[in-house]
C-alpha positions as a LaTeX table, in Angstrom:
\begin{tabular}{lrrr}
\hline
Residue & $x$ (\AA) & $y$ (\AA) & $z$ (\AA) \\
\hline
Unk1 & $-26.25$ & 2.66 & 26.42 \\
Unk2 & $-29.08$ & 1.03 & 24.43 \\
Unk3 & $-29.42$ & $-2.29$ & 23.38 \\
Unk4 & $-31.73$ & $-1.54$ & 20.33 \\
Unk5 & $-30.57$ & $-2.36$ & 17.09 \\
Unk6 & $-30.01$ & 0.26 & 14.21 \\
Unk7 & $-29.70$ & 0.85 & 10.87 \\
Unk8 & $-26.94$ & 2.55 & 9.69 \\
Unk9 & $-27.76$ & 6.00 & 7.80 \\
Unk10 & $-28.46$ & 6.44 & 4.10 \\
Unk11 & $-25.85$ & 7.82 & 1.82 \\
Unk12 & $-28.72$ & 11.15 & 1.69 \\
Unk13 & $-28.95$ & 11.34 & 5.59 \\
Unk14 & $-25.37$ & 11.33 & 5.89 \\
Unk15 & $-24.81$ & 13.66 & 3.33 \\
Unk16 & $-27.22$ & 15.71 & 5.54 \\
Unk17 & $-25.12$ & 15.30 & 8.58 \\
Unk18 & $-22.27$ & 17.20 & 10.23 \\
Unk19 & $-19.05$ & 16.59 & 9.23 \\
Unk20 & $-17.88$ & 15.18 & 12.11 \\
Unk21 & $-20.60$ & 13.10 & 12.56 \\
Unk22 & $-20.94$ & 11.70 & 9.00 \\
Unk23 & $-17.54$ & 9.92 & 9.72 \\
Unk24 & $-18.61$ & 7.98 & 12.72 \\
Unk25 & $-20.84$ & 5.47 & 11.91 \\
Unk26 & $-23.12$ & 3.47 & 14.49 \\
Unk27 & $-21.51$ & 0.63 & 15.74 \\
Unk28 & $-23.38$ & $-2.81$ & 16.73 \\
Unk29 & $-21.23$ & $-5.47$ & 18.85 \\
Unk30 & $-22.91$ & $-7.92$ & 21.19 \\
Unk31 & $-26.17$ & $-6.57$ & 21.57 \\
Unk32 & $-24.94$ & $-3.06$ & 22.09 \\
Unk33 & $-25.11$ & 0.04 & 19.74 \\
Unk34 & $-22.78$ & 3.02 & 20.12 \\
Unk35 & $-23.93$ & 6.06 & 18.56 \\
Unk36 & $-22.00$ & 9.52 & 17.39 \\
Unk37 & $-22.41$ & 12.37 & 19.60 \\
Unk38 & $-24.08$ & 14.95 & 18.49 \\
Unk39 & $-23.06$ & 18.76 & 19.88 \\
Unk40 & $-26.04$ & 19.27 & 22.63 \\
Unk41 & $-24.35$ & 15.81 & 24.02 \\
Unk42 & $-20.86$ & 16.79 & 23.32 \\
Unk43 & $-21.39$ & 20.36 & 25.57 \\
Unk44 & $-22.90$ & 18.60 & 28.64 \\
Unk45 & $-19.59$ & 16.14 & 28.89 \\
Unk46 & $-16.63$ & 17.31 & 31.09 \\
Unk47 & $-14.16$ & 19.13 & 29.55 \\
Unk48 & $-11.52$ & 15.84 & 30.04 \\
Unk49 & $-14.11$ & 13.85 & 27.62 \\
Unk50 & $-15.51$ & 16.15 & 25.27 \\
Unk51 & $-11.99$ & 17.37 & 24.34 \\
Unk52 & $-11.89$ & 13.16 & 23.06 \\
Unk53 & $-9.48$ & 12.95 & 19.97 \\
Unk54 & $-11.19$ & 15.00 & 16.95 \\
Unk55 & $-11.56$ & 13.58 & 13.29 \\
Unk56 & $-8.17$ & 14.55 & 11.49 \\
Unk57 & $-7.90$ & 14.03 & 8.07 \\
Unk58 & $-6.45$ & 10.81 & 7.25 \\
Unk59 & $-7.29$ & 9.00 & 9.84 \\
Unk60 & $-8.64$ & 5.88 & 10.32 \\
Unk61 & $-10.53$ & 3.29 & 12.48 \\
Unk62 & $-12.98$ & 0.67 & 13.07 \\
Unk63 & $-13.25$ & $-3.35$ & 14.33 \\
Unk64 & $-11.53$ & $-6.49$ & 13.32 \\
Unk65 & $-12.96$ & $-8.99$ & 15.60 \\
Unk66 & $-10.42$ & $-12.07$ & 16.40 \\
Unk67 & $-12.13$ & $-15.87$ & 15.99 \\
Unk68 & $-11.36$ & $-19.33$ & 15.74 \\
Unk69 & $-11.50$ & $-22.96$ & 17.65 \\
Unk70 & $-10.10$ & $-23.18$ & 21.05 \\
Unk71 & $-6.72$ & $-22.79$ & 22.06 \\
Unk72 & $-5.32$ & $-21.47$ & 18.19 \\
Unk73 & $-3.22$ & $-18.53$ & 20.08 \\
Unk74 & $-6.18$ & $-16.19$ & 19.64 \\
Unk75 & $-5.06$ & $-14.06$ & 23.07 \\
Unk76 & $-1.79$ & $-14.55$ & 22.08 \\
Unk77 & $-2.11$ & $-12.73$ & 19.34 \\
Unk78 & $-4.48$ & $-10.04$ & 20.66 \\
Unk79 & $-2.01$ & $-9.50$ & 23.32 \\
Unk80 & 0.81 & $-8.97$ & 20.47 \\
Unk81 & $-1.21$ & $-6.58$ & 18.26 \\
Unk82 & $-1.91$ & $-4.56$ & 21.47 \\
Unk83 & 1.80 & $-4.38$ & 22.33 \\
Unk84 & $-0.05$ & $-5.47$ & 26.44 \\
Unk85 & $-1.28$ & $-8.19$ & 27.85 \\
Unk86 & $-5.07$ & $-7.59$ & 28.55 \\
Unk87 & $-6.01$ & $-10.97$ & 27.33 \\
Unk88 & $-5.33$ & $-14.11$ & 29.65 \\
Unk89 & $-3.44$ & $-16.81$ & 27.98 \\
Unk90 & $-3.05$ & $-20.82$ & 29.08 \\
Unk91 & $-2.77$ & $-23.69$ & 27.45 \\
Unk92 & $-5.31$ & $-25.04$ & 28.32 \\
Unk93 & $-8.70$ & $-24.73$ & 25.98 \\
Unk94 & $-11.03$ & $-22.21$ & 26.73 \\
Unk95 & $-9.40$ & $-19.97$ & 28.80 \\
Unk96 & $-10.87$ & $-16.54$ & 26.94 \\
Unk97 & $-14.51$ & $-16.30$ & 28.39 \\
Unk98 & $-15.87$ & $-12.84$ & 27.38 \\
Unk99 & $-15.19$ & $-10.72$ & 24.48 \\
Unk100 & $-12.37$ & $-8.70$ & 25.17 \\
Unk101 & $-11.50$ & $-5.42$ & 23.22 \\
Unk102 & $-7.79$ & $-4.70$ & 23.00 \\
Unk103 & $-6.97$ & $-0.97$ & 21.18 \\
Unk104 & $-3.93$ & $-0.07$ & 19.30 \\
Unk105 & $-3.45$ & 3.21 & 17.73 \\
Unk106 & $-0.41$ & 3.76 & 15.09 \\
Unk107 & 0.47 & 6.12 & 12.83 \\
Unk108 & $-2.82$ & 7.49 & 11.75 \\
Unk109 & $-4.60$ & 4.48 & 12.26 \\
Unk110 & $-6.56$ & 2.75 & 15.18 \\
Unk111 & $-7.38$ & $-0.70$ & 15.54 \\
Unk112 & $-9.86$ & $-1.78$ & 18.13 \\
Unk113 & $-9.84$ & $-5.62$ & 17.97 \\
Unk114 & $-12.17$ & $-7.77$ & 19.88 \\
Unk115 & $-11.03$ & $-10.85$ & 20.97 \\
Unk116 & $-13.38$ & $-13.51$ & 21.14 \\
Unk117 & $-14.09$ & $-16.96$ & 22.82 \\
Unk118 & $-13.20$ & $-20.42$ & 20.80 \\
Unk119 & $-16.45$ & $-21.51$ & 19.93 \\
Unk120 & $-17.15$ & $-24.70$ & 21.92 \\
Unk121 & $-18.30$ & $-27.52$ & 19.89 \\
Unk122 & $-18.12$ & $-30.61$ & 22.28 \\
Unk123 & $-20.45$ & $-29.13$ & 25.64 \\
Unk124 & $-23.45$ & $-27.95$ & 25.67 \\
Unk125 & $-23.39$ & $-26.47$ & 29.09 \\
Unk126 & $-25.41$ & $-23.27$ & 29.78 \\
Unk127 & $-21.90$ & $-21.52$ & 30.04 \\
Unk128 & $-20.83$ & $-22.74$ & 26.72 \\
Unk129 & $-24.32$ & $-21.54$ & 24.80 \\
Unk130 & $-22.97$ & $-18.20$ & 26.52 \\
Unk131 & $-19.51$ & $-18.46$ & 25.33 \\
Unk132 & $-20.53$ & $-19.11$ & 21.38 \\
Unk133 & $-23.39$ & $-16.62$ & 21.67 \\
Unk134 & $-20.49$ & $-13.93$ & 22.44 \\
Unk135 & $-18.69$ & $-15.28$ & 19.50 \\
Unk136 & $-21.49$ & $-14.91$ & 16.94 \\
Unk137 & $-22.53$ & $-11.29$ & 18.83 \\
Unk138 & $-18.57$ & $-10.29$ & 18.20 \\
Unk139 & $-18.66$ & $-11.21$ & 14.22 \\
Unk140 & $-22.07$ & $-9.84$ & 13.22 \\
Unk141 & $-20.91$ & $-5.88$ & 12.40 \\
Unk142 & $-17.14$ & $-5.25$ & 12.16 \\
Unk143 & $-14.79$ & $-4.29$ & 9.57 \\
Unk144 & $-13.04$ & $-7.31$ & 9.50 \\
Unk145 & $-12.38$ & $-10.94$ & 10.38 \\
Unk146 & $-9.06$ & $-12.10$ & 11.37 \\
Unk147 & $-9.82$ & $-15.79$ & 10.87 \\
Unk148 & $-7.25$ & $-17.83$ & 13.21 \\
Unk149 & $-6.13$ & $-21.41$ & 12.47 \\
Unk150 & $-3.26$ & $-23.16$ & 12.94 \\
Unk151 & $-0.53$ & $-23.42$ & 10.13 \\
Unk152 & $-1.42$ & $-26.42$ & 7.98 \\
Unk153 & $-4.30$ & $-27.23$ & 9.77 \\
Unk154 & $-7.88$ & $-27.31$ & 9.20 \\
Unk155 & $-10.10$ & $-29.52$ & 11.65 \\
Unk156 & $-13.92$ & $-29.88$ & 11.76 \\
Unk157 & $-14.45$ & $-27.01$ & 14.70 \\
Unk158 & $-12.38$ & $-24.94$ & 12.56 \\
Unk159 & $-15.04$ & $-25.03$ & 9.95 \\
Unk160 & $-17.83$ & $-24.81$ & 12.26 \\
Unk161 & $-16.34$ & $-21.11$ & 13.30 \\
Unk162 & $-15.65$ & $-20.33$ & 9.66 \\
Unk163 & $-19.43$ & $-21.31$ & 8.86 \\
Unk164 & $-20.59$ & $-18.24$ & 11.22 \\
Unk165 & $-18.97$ & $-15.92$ & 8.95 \\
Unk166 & $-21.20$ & $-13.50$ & 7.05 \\
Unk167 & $-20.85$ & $-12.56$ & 3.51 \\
Unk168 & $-20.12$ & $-9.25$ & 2.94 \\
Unk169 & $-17.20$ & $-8.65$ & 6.18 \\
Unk170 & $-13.58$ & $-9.46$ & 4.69 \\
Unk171 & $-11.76$ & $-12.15$ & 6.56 \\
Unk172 & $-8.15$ & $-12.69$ & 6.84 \\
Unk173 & $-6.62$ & $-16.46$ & 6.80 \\
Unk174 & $-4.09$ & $-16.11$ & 9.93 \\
Unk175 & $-2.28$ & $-18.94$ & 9.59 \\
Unk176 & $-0.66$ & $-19.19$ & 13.25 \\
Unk177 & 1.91 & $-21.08$ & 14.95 \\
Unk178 & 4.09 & $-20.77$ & 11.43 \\
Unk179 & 7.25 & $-21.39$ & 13.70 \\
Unk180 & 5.53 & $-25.50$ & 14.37 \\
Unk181 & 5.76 & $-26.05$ & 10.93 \\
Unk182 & 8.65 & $-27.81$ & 9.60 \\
Unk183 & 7.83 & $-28.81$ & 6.22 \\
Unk184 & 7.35 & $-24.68$ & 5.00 \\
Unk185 & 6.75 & $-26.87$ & 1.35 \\
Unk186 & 3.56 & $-27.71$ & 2.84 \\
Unk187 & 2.31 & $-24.85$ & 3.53 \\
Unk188 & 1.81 & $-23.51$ & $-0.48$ \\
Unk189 & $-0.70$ & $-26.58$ & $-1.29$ \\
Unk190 & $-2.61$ & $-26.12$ & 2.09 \\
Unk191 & $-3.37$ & $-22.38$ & 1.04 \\
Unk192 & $-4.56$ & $-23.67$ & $-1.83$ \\
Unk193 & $-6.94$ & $-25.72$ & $-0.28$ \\
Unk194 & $-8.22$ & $-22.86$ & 2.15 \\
Unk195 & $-8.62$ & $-20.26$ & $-0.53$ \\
Unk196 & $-11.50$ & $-23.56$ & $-1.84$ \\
Unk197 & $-12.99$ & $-23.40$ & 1.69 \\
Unk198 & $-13.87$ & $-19.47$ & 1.73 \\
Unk199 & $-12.85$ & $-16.30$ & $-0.22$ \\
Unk200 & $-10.09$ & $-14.99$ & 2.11 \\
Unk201 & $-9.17$ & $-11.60$ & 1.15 \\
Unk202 & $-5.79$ & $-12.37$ & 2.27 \\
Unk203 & $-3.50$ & $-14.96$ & 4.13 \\
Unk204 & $-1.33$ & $-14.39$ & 6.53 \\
Unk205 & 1.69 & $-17.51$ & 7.69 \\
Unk206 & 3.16 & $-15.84$ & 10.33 \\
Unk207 & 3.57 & $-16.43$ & 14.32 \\
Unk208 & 2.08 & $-14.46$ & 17.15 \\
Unk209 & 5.13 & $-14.75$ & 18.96 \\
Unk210 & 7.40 & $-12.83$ & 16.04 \\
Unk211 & 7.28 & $-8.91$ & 16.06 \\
Unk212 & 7.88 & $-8.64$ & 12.54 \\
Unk213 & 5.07 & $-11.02$ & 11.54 \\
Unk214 & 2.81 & $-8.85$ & 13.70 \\
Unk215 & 4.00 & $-5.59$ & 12.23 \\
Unk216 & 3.17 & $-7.19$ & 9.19 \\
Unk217 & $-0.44$ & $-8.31$ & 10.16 \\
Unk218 & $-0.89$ & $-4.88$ & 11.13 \\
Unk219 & $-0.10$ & $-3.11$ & 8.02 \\
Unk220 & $-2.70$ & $-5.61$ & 5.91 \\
Unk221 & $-5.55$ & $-4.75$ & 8.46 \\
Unk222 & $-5.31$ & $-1.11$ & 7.75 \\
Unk223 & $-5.92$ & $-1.14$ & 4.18 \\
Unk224 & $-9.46$ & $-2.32$ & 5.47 \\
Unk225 & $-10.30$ & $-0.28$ & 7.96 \\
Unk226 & $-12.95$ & 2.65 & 7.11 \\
Unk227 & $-11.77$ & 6.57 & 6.52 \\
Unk228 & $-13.38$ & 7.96 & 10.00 \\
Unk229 & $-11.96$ & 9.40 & 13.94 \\
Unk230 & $-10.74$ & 7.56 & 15.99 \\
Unk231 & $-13.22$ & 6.45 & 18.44 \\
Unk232 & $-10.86$ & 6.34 & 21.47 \\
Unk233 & $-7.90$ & 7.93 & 23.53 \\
Unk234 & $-4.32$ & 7.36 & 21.80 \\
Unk235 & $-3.26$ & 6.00 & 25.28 \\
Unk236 & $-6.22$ & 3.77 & 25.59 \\
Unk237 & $-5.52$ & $-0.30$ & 25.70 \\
Unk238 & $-8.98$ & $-1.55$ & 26.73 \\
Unk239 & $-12.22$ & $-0.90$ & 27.41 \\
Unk240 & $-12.21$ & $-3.47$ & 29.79 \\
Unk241 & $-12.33$ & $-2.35$ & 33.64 \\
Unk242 & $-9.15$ & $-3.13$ & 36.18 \\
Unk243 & $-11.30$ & $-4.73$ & 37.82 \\
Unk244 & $-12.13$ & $-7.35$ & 34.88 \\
Unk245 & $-8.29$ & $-7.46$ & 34.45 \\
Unk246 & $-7.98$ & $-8.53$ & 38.15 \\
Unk247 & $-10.32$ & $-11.18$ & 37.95 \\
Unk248 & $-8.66$ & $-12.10$ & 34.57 \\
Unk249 & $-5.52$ & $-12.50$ & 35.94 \\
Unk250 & $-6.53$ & $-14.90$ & 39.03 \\
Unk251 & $-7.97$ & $-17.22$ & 36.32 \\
Unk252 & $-4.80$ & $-17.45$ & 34.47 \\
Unk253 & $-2.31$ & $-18.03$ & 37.27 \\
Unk254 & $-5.51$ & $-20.17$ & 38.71 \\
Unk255 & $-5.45$ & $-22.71$ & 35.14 \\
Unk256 & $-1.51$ & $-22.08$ & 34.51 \\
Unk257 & $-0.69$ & $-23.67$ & 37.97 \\
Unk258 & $-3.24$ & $-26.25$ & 38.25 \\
Unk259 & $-2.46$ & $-27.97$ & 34.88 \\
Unk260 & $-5.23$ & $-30.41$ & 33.20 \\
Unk261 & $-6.85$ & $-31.74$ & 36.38 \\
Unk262 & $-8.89$ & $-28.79$ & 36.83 \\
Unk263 & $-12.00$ & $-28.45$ & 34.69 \\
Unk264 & $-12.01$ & $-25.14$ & 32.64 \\
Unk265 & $-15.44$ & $-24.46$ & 34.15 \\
Unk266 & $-13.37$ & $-23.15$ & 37.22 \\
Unk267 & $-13.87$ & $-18.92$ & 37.38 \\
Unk268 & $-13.07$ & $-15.79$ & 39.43 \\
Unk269 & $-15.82$ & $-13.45$ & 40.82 \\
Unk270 & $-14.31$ & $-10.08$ & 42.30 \\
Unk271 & $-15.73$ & $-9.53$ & 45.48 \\
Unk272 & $-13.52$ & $-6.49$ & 46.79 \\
Unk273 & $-11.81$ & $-3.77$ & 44.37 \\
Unk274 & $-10.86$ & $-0.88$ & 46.17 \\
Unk275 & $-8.76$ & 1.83 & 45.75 \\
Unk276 & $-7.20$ & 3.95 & 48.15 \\
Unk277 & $-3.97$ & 6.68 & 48.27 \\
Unk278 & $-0.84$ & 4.70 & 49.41 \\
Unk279 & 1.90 & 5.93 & 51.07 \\
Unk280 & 5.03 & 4.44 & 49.35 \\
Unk281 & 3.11 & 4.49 & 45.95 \\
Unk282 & 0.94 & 6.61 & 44.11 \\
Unk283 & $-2.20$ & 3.86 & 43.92 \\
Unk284 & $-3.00$ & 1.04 & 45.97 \\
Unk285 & $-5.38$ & $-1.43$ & 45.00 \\
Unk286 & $-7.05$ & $-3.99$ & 47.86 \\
Unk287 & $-8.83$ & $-6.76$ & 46.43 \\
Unk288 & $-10.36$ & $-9.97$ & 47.44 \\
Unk289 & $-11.77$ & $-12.81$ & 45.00 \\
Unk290 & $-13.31$ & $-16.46$ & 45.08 \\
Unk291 & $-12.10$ & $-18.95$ & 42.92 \\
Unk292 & $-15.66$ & $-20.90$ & 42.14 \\
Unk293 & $-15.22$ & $-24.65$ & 41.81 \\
Unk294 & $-17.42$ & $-27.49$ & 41.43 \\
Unk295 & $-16.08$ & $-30.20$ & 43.85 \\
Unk296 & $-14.41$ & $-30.51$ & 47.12 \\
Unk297 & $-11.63$ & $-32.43$ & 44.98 \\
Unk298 & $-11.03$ & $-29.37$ & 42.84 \\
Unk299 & $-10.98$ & $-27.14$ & 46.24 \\
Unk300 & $-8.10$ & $-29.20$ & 47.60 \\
Unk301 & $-6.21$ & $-28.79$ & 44.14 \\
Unk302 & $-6.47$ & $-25.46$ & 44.27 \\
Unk303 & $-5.56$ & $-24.61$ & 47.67 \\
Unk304 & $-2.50$ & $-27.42$ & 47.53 \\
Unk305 & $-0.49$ & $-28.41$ & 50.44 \\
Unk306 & $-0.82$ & $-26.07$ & 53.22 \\
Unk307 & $-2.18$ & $-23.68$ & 51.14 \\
Unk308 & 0.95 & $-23.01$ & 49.17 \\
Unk309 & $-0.96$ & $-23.52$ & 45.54 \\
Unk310 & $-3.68$ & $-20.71$ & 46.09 \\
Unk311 & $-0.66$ & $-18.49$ & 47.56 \\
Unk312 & 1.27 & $-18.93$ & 44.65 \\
Unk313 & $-1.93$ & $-17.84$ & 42.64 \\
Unk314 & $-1.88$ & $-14.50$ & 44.22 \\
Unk315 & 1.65 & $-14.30$ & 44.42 \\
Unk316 & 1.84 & $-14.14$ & 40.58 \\
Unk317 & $-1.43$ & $-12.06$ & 39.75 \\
Unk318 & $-0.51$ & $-9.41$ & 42.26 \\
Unk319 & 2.95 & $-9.40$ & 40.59 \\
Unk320 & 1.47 & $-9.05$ & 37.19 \\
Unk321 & $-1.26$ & $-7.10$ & 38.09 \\
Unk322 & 1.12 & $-4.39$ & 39.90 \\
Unk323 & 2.76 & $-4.00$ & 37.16 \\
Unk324 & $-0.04$ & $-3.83$ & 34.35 \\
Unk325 & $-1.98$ & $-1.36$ & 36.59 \\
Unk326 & 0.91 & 0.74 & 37.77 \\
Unk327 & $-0.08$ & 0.57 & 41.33 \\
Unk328 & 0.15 & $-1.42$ & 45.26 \\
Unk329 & $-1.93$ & $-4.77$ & 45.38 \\
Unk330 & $-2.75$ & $-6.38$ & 47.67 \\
Unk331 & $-5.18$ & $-9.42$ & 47.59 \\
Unk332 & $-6.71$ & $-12.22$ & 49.19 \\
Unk333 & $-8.29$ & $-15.55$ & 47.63 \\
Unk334 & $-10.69$ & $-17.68$ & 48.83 \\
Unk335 & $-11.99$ & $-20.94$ & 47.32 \\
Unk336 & $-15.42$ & $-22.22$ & 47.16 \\
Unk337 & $-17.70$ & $-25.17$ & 45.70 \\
Unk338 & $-20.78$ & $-24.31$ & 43.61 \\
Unk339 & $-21.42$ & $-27.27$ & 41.95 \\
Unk340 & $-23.23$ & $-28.01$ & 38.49 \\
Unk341 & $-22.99$ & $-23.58$ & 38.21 \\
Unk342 & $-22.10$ & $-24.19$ & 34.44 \\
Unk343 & $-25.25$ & $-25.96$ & 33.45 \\
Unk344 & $-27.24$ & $-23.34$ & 35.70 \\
Unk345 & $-28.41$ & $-20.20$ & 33.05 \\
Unk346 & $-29.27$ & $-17.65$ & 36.23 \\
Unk347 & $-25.97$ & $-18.59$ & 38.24 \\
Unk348 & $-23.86$ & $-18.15$ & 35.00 \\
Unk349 & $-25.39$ & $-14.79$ & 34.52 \\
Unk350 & $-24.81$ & $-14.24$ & 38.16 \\
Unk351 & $-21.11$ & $-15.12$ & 37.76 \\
Unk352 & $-20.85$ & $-12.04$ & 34.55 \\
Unk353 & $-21.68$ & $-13.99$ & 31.36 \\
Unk354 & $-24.40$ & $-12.79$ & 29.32 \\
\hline
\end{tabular}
């Protein structure tokens, strides 16, 4: 995988190249370029990857990268255009850390959308530069911009996210959380005053939580994305690994039950992620992970009153994840105190952010 940038082909060099090849262009997200195979590549693959889905006439697929402030329903609605959960979702602020790409293929088309951390305004930790530099990585070269306020309002870190948009990408209004709105009246003369703010191609009122509205969102995005193969399996949800999802998962159940008292700076690190044949099902998973706090306070939160808190935690996410992975779990938490990790660049790395 390289991490060099590229420029996309001329219209004479792809008129020079293979048919199937022409259709793919390169694709740039986050400091990472994927490039077409060509057919030396495609012959050494195993048979189960280079028989990957084929361009077909027709089809069509590319990115539409999810954005806006904190806490607007962005995994929420990610979740719902995936038809899985594969994005964690609290409400608390913050929750989404790293850019997460959910797929959904329909029809003849294939959306891969990357979900995308609210861009933090208010902290200038070292593990908030990472957060917004994933952000601005995640908008620089897609297809489109699903731009994600909510309904009626437009604050100043709204605009701040709206000012890293580049000119050129088209960008959708999604006007979330429709269903808080009571005043629908209000709604017509607030457009108005969007469409002043930036050229939207298109607005969207609607609510993450309503099928139709998200049946609808659908059907706008694929007017924009390009004629071209799909880049992935039909059956494929993520490109994230299980054992992302696992560690995922422990943070949500770990901010869900612990409320507002626990900083958002809390995270998961997957220490064990094993997989073995089971005897009563066809996969089980063993895992063990530390939930990383930064004071002795925020241990004793976590853990609760005789430890029943922290068993809850993995009581839920082996639950959920048993049933998102299809397979056994069982895990075991532990709880530990790094403090000041957020505002320390090599331990933040060390923890998975870029």
């Amino acid at each position: 995988m390289s991490t060099e940038k590229s420029s996309p082909p001329s219209d004479a060099e792809t008129a020079r190249l293979p048919q199937e090849q022409a259709q793919r262009r390169p694709i740039q997200i986050a400091g990472v370029t994927i490039q077409p195979r060509d057919a030396s590549e495609t012959a050494s693959l195993p048979a189960e990857i280079a028989s990957a889905p084929v361009p077909v006439q027709g089809q069509r697929c590319g990115l539409v990268a999810i954005v806006g402030k904190p806490n607007v329903g962005k995994s929420t609605l990610l979740n719902a255009l995936v038809g899985q959960k594969i994005s964690i979702t609290s409400r608390k602020a913050q929750t989404t850390r790293h850019r997460i790409t959910g797929i959904r293929t329909q029809a003849a088309a294939q959306f891969v959308f990357v979900d995308t951390p609210g861009f933090q305004t208010v902290h200038g930790t070292a593990l908030n530069k990472s957060l917004n530099k994933t952000v601005v990585g995640a908008v620089s070269d897609v297809d489109l911009v699903l731009f994600v306020v909510e309904a009626g309002s437009f604050t100043p870190a709204d605009a701040k996210v709206l000012a890293l948009l580049k000119p050129g990408i088209p960008v959708l209004l999604v006007a979330n959380k429709l269903d808080n709105v009571y005043r629908r009246g209000d709604i017509a003369p607030w457009l108005q005053s969007m469409q002043e703010r930036h050229a939207f191609a298109e607005f969207v009122p609607m609510s993450a939580k309503q099928p139709k509205d998200i049946e609808r969102l659908l059907g706008i995005c694929e007017k924009y994305l390009p004629e071209q193969a799909w880049w992935h399996a039909e059956d494929e949800l993520t490109d994230r690994s299980e054992k992302f999802l696992a560690s995922e998962m422990v943070r949500e159940k770990l901010f869900r039950l612990t409320g507002d008292e626990l900083p958002y700076t809390s995270t998961v690190v997957i220490d064990k992620f094993e997989e073995e044949a089971g005897r009563t099902a066809k996969r089980m998973l063993r895992i063990a992970a530390t939930i990383v706090v930064e004071r002795e306070g925020h241990k004793a939160m976590v853990i609760g009153d005789k430890g029943e808190k922290l068993k809850r935690i993995g009581t839920e996410t082996r639950l959920e994840l048993e049933k998102l992975l299809d397979a056994k779990v069982f895990i075991e938490l532990w709880v530990k105190v790094r403090s000041g990790w957020a505002d320390d660049e090599a331990r933040v790395r060390s923890f998975g952010y870029e």
